[in-house]
N, C-alpha and C positions, 0 to 999 in steps of 0.2 A: 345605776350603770357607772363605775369606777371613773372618775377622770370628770367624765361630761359633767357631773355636778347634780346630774337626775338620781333620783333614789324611785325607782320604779314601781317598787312596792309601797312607796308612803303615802298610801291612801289618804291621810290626813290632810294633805297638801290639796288644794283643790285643782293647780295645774296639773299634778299627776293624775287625779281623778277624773278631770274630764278628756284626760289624753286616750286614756282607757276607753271610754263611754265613748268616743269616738273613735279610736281604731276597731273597736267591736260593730259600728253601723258598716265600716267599712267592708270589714270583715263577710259577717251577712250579703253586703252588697254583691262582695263577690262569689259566695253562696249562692243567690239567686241567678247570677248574668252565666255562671259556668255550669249550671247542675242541670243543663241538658248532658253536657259533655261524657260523664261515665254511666249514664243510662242511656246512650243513641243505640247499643245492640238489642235494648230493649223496643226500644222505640222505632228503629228499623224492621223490625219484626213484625212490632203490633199493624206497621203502615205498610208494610211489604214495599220499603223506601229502596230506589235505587242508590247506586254508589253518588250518582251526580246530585238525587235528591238531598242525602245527605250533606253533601259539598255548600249545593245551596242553604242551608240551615245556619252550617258551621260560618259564612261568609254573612247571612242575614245576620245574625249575632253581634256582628260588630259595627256593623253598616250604620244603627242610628246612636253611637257612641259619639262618632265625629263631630255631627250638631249637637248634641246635647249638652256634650261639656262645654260650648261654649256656651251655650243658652245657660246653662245652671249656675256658669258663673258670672254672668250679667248682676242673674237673682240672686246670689249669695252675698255677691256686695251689696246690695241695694236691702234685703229684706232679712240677711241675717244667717249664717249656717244652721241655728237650731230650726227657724223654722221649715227650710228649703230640705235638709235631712232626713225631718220626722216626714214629711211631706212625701219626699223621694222614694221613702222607704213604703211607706203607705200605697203609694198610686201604685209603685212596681209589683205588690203584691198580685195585683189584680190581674197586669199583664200574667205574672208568671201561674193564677189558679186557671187562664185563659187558654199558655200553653199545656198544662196539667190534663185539661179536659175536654182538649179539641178530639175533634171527630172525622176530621180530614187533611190532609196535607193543606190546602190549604190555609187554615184553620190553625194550623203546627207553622208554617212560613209567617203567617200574619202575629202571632202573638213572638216567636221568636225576636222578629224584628222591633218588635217594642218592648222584651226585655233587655234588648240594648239600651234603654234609659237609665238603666239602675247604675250601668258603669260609669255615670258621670256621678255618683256619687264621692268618687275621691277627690275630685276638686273641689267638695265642699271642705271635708276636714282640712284640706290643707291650708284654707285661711283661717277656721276654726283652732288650728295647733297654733299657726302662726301669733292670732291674737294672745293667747296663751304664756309663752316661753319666749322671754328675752334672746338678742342675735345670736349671745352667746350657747344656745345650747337649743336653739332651732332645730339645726340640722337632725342635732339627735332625736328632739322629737317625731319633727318629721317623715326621718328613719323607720324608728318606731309603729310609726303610724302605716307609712307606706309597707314596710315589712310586712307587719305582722296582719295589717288588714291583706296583703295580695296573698296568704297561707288560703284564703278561703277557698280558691279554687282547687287548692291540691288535698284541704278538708272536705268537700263536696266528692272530691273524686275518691278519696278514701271510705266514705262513711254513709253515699246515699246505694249504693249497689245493695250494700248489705241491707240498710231500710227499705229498700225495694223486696226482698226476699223475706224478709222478716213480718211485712204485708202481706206478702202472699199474694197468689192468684197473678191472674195476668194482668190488671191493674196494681198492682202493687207498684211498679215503677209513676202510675199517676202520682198514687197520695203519697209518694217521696215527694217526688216535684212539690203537690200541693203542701208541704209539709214546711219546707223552705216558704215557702211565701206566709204559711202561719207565722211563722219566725220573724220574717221581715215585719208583718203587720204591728204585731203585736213591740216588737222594740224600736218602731217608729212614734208610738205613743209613749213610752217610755223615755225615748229619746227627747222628744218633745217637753215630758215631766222634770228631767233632770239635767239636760244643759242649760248652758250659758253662755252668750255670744261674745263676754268678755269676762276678764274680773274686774271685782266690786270696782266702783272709781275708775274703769277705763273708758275713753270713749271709742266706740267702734265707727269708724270713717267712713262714710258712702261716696262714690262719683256723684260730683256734681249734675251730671247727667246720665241717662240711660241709654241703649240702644247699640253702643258699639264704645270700643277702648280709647280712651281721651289719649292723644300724644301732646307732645310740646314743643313739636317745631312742624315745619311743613315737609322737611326733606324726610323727617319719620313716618307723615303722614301717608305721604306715597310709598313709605318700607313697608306700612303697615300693611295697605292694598295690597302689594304686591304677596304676602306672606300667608293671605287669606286664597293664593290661587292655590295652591297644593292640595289642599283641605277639599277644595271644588273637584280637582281632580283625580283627589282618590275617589271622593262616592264616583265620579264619572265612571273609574273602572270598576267600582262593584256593578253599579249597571252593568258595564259591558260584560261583567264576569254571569251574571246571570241570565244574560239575554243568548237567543239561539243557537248565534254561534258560538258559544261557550258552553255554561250549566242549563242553558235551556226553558228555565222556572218563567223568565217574562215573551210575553210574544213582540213582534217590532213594535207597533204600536204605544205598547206601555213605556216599551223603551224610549221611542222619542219623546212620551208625555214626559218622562222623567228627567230626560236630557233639559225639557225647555224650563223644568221647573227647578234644576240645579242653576240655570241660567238666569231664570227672573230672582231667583234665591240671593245668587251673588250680584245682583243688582242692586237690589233689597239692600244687602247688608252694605254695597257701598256707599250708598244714599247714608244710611242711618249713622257708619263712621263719620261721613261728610258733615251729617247735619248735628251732630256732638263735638266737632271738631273746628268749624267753620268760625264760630263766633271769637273762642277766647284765642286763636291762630292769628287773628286777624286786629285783636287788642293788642296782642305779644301778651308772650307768659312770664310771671316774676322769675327771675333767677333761681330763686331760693325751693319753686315748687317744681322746678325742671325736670324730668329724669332723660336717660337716650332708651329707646326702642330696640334699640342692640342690643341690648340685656338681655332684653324679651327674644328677639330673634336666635341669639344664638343656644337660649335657652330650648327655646324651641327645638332646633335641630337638632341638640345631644337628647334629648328625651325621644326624636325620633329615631335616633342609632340606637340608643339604650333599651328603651319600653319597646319599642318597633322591632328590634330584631328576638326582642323575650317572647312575643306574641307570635312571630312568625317563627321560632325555633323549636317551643314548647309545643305546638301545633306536629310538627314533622320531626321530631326527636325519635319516640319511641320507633317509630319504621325505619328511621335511620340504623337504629342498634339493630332492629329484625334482620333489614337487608344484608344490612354491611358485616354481622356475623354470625349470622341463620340463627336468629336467636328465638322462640319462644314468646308469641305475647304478653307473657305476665312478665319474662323475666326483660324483658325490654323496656317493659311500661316499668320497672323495677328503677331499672339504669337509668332511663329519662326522667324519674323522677325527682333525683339530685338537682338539677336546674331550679325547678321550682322551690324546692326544702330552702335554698340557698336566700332565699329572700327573708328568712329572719333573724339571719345576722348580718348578711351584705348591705340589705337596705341600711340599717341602723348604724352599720359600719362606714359607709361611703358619706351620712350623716356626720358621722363622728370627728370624720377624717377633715371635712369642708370646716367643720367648727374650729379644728384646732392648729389645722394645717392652709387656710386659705381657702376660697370658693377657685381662682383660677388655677391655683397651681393642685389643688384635688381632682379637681376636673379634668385637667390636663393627665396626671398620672393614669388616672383611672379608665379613660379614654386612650391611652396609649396601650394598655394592659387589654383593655378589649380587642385594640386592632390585633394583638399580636395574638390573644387568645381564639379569634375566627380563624387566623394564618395558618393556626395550629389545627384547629377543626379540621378545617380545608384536606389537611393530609393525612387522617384517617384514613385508613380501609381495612380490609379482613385480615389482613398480614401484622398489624396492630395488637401487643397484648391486651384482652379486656379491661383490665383493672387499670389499665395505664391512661385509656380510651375513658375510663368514667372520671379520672384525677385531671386529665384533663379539660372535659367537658365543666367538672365543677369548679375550676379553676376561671376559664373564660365566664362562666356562671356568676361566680364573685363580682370580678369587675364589672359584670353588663347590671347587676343588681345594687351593685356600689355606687355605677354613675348614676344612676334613677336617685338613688338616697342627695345625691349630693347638688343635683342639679334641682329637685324641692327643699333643698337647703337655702338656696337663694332667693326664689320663688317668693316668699315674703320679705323678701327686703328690695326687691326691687321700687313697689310703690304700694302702701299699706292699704290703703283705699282701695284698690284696682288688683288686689291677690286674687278675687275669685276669678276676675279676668282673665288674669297673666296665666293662673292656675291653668284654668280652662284651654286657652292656647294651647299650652304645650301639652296637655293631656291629649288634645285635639291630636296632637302632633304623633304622641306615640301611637297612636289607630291609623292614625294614616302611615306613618312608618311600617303597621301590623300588615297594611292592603297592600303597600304596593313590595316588600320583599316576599308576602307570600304568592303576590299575583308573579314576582319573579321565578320563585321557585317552581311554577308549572311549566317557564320554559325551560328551567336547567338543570343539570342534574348535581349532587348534594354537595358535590367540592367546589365547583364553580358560584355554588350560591353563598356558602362560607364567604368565598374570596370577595364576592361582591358587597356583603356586609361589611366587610375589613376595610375598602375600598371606600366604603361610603364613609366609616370610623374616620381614615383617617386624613378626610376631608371634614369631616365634624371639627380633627385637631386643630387643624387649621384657622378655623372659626372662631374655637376657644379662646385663641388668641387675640381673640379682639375684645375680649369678656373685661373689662373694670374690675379692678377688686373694691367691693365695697368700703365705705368709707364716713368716718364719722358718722352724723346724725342724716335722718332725712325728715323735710317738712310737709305736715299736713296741715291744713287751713278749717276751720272752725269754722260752722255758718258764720258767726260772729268776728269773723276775722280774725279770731287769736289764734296764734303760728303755733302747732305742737311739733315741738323734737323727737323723734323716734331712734335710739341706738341700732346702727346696723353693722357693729363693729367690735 
């Protein structure tokens, strides 16, 4: 890639090589976690599924995203990206030959919801790229990675309809599904054969502790707590989104089992920050291993404008073209397509941009270009030329795919030990960003949802503002006490 310093193609390089090997698990991953998606008119058929069963499906999908990426990234620092990968990629197949060969709605609800685990697979690579590629040409990586692995969805959606036909019969949409998870299996072991959690001579850095993210002062401590509420209260709204009064899928009962188990949950996890946090809070922290939590926080939030409004637009796009210019199913799911395509040069681009132009002042741009690109949405309707309507949808597309690339630009420099963590947060972040603008968009209609995304953007800006530009080295501590320097600059 021109400029960045990466030569993409130079398979000799072992950084280039396992950048590959890893945006392809990725890739797969999201293979698996989307390839209900262009088979549900299959699969509404075989289940005689109503519209709201449907709904229910689409919202199970993401539902167990939110934990897992944090759980995977606990495990990734602690036990290694190759292992936690091959691993991820292996267990998810299962889920997905589950949902493949169910025999009941319920049956199709229950494995759905556990192929939500496989989406935590992008917080793996991103400390896997990390360890890989010096500050200087992270972002690109990153980019890269994030890119070209989120195409999996718009490849699934391209290529399993026709494997479904190609099968034949009225199972032929199973052993598509099943067919995907062959895939996943099988390059879980692979992946397992051929990565590496570092290069030759690097040491790969674990928290000192498990169970929840080490901070470094007490006023972080309680930022932290606080930042783990949202998270709580998006699954609350998937509950409420499937309970009676909504999609209907849980009866009350389940629902308040589920309410008190989000509650003992976030209990759970307060405890276990507290009790990783308590000791060395209470020694004081060396200067030199400090980092702020605002990093993390405000990272957080631009991933949930960014990743959050790509999952809750890419969702309601194509019916937007239907409605708003009586258009044809094929040729709308055409137009909506552009969004997605756009992720494999926005990502790498928004990447590109944080490397050579600054983490805060990329962010910034690129987060201004979003607000102004929903502003734009926003005032669509039928009286709009088509062509002018897709130039700008992929325009807003750019920047919502740019900030993703540039905000896992930082992502490993924040604290090299702690990336599968930080990782995991904000990934966290964009699912929950995914719940609560699509739980929005059931009560409004498509221009006021626009404006509301924009709205949140450019309260995001705001935030950014507080973002540090990284700087010089940062310190990681050796069992042995010997201080490593890490360039984040």
């Amino acid at each position: 890639m021109s400029g960045s310093g990466i030569r993409l193609w130079d398979f000799r390089n072992p950084s280039i090589k396992t950048l590959h090997i890893t945006w392809v698990a990725f890739f797969i991953s999201f293979v698996v976690w989307f390839s209900h998606a262009p088979l549900m008119a299959f699969i509404k058929e075989a289940f005689d599924l109503s519209t709201q069963e449907v709904k229910a499906l689409l919202i199970l999908n993401v539902a167990l995203t939110i934990p897992s990426r944090i759980v995977i990234g606990m495990l990734v620092d602690k036990f290694g990206p190759r292992l936690i990968y091959a691993g991820l990629l292996t267990i998810s197949s299962f889920f997905c030959w589950g949902f493949a060969f169910a025999d009941s709605y319920e049956q199709l609800a229950l494995f759905r919801f556990l192929c939500g685990f496989v989406g935590a697979g992008f917080v793996i690579g991103i400390r896997m790229v990390g360890e890989w590629f010096p500050a200087r040409q992270v972002g690109v990586a990153e980019g890269v990675y994030g890119g070209w692995g989120n195409f999996g969805s718009a490849a699934a959606a391209m290529t399993l309809p026709s494997l479904a036909l190609f099968y034949g019969g009225d199972d032929g949409w199973r052993y598509a599904l099943a067919t995907t998870g062959v895939i996943a299996f099988c390059y879980g072991i692979f992946f397992y054969i051929t990565a590496r959690n570092t290069p030759k001579g690097s040491t790969y850095f674990k928290p000192r502790r498990t169970g929840g993210l080490e901070v470094t002062s007490k006023g972080d401590l309680y930022f932290l707590l606080a930042m783990n509420v949202p998270m709580y209260l998006a699954l609350a709204t998937l509950v409420w989104k499937l309970s009676p009064a909504n999609l209907g899928l849980l009866g009350d009962s389940a629902c308040l089992a589920l309410y008190c188990v989000l509650v003992v949950l976030f209990v759970f996890q307060t405890s276990q920050i507290w009790r990783v946090n308590k000791e060395h809070l209470a020694e004081g922290v060396p200067e030199i291993e400090q980092y702020k939590f605002k990093q993390v926080a405000v990272l957080d939030w631009a991933y949930f404008v960014t990743f959050g409004s790509e999952l809750a637009v890419v969702s309601m796009l194509p019916l937007f073209f239907m409605e708003t210019f009586d258009l044809d199913p094929v040729k709308a799911g055409f137009m909506a397509s552009g969004f997605a395509f756009m992720n494999l040069v926005a990502r790498p681009g928004g990447g590109w941009l944080s490397d050579h132009f600054g983490r805060k002042r990329s962010l910034t741009i690129l987060i201004t270009g979003l607000t102004i690109g929903y502003l734009v949405l926003s005032q669509i309707d039928g009286g709009w030329w088509i062509p002018l309507a897709v130039i700008a949808t992929m325009c807003c597309s750019f920047f919502v795919q740019a900030g993703e690339g540039a905000v896992f630009a930082m992502v490993p420099l924040v604290k090299r030990r702690m990336t599968g963590q930080i990782a995991g947060m904000a990934g966290a972040y964009g699912n929950v960003g995914g719940v609560i603008f699509l739980t929005v968009l059931s009560f409004v209609d498509n221009s006021t949802f626009f404006l509301i995304i924009a709205a949140c953007a450019a309260v995001c800006l705001v935030c950014v503002q507080f973002l540090d530009e990284p700087q010089g080295q940062m310190a990681e501590v050796l069992p042995d006490g010997t201080v490593e320097l890490i360039d984040v600059a």
